[in-house]
C-alpha positions in Angstrom: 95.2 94.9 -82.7 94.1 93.5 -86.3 91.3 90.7 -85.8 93.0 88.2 -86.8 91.4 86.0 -90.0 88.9 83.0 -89.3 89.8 79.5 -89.9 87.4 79.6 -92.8 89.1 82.5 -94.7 92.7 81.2 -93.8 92.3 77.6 -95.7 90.6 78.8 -98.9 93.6 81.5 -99.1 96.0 78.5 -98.4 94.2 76.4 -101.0 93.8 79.6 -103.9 97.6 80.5 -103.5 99.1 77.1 -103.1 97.3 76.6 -107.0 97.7 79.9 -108.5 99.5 81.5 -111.1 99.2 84.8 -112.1 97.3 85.3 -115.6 95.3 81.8 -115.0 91.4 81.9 -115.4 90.5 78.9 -113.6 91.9 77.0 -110.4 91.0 73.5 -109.5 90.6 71.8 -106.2 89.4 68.9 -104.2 88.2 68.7 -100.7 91.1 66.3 -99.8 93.4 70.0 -100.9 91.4 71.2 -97.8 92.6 69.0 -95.2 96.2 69.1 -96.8 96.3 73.2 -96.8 95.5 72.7 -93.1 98.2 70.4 -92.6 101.0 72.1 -94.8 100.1 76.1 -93.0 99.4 74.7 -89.5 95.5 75.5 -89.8 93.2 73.6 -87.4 90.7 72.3 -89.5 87.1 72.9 -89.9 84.5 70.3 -88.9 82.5 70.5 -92.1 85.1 71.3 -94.2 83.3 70.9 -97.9 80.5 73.2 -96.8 82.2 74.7 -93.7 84.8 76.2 -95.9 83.0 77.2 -98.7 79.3 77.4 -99.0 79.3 81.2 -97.8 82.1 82.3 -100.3 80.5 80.6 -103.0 77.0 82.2 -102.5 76.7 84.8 -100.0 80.6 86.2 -98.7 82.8 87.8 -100.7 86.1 86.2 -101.0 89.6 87.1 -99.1 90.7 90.1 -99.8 94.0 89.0 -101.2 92.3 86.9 -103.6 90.4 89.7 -104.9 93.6 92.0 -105.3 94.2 89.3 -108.0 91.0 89.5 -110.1 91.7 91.7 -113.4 89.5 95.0 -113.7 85.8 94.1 -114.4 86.3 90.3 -113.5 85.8 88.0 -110.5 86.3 85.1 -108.7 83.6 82.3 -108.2 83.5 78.8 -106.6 82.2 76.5 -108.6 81.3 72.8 -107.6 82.7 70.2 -110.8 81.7 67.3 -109.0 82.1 65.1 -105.7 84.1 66.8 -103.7 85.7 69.1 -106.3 85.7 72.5 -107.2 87.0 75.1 -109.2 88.1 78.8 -109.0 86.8 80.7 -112.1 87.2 83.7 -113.4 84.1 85.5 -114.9 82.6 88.5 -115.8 81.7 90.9 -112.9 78.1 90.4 -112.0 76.1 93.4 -110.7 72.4 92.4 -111.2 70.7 95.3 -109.1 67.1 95.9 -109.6 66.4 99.2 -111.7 65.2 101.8 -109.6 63.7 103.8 -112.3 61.1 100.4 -113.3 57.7 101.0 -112.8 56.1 98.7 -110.7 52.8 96.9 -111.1 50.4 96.6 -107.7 48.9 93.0 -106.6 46.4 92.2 -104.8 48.0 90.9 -102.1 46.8 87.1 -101.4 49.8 86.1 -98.6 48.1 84.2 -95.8 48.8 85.9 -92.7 49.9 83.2 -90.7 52.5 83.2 -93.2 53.5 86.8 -93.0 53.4 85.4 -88.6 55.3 82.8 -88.6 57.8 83.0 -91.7 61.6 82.2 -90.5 63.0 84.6 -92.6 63.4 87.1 -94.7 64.4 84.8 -97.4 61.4 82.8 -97.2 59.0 85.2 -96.5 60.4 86.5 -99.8 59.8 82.7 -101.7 56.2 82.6 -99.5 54.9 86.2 -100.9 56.0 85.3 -104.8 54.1 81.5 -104.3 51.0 82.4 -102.7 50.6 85.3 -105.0 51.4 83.9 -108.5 54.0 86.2 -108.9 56.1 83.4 -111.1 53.0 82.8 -113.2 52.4 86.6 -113.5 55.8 87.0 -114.6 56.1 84.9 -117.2 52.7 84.4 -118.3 52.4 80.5 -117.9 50.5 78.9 -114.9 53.8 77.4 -112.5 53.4 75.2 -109.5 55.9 74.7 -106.7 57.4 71.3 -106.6 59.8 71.9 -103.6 61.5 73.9 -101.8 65.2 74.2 -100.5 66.1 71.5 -102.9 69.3 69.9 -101.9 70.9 67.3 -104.5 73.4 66.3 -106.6 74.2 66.9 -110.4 77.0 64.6 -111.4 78.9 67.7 -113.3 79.0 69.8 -109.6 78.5 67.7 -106.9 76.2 68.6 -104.1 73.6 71.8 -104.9 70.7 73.7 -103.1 67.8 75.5 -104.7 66.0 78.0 -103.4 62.7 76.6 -105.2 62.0 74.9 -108.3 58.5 75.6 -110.5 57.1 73.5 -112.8 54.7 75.1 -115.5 52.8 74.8 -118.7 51.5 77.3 -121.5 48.7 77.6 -123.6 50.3 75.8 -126.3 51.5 72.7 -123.8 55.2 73.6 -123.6 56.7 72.4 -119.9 58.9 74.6 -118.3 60.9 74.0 -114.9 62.0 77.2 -113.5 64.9 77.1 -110.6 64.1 80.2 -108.0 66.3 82.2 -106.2 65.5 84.7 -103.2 68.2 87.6 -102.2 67.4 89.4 -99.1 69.4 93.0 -97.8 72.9 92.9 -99.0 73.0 89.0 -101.2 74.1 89.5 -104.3 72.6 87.5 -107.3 75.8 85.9 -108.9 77.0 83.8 -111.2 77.7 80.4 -109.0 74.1 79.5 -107.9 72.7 80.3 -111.3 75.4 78.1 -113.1 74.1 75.5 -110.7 70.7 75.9 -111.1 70.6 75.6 -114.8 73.0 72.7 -114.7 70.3 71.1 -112.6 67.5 71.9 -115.1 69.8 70.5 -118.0 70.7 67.1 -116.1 67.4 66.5 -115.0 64.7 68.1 -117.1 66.1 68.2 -120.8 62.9 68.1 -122.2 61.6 71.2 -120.2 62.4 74.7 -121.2 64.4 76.3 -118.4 63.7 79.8 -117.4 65.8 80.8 -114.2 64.1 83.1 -111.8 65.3 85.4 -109.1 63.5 87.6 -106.7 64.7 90.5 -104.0 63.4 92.8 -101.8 63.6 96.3 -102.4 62.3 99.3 -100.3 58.4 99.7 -99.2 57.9 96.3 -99.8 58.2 96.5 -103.7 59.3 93.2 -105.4 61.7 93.2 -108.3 61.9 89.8 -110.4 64.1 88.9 -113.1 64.4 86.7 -116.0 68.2 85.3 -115.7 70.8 83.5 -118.1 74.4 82.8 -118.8 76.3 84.2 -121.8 79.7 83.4 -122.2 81.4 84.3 -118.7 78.6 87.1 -118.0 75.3 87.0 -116.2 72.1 88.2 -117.9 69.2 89.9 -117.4 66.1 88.6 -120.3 63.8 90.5 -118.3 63.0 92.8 -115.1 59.6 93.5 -113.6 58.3 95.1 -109.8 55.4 93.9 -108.4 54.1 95.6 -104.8 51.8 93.3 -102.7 48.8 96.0 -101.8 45.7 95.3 -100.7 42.5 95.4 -103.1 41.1 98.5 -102.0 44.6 100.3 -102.3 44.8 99.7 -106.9 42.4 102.8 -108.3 40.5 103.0 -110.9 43.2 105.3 -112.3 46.3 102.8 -111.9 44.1 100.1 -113.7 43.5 102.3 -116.7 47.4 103.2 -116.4 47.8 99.2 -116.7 45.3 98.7 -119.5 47.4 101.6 -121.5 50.8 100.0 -120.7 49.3 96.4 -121.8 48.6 97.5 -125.2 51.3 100.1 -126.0 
């Protein structure tokens, strides 16, 4: 027999259809639309039901299939937060940020405690862990960064409640500040457009002064790093830049890859 659909996939299919019309772009909702699609559709509801219904589908899950039957070819939909306890379905420009498997990557000496490569949690931290402890932000963008904290949970008045991966502070040689929101995908997450809207909302509300410069790191095979430079165009997400960095230790970078460096440095 068919498995039948969780709680969790039944109410935001109640709340998306009870709203939608076909051709619309964007679909609003509140939390108290929750508890009323339970009611109206005979749905027990969730315990959490903000988060409980909708964290995954906004960040790591892909929707209901029947929602997605709706989205036009090349778009798709996100779950937005647009303040306390309301959200929106919007429609936006299909995001495929993959790293680029023809990049040539750059060896590191590898500086990762190994307690921490021990005891990590995850795959998602270890990920966060190996870029901080190895200066991989500061690398990247060529300013010295420090980590101010990590799984940041908060609110921006325009959203409602957030979480970041890990937020960077940093300074250049000419004395420009820069806050820079991480995010860390691990196997099969997908870098989209809902936590990077977020994430540079939060950099707007809180550090306007600071230039903004969203980051985001994943895995990829034998242990190879690939980080990216993101922003938001119009509906689309963007990638400024795209580097791979592979944690080795000293012994491991020849002579011969540091000449290869030297060359690529001043081509």
């Amino acid at each position: 027999m068919p498995k039948k659909p969780s709680r969790q996939s039944q109410i935001v299919k109640a709340v998306f259809f009870d709203r939608f019309e076909k051709g619309e772009t964007s679909v609003f909702f509140s939390r108290q639309d929750l508890f009323d699609a339970c009611t109206k559709h005979d749905i027990e509801p969730l315990k959490n039901m903000g988060d409980g219904a909708l964290y995954s589908y906004r960040y790591r899950t892909k929707l209901p299939k029947e929602i997605l039957e709706t989205q036009p070819e090349g778009k798709e939909w996100v779950i937005l937060g647009r303040g306390i306890s309301q959200y929106e379905f919007r429609l936006v420009s299909a995001s495929n940020i993959l790293p680029n498997e023809n990049l040539l990557s750059t060896k590191i000496p590898d500086s990762t405690p190994e307690m921490i490569k021990r005891y990590a949690f995850s795959d998602e931290q270890a990920l966060l862990a190996r870029v901080r402890y190895n200066r991989l932000a500061d690398i990247f963008f060529g300013i010295t960064t420090y980590s101010l904290q990590n799984h940041l949970r908060t609110t921006v008045e325009s959203i409602g409640q957030i979480e970041i991966d890990e937020i960077y502070v940093g300074v250049d040689k000419d004395g420009r500040h820069f806050i820079i929101p991480a995010q860390a995908k691990v196997g099969n997450d997908k870098i989209g457009y809902a936590q990077l809207f977020q994430d540079l909302a939060y950099c707007q509300a809180k550090y306007p002064n600071l230039v903004c410069r969203a980051l985001a790191a994943k895995f990829m095979s034998e242990g190879v790093i690939a980080l990216f430079e993101l922003t938001i165009s119009g509906d689309s997400v963007r990638i400024v830049q795209e580097k791979h960095y592979k944690l080795v230790p000293e012994g491991d970078i020849t002579e011969t890859e540091l000449q290869e460096y030297n060359r690529r440095a001043s081509a």
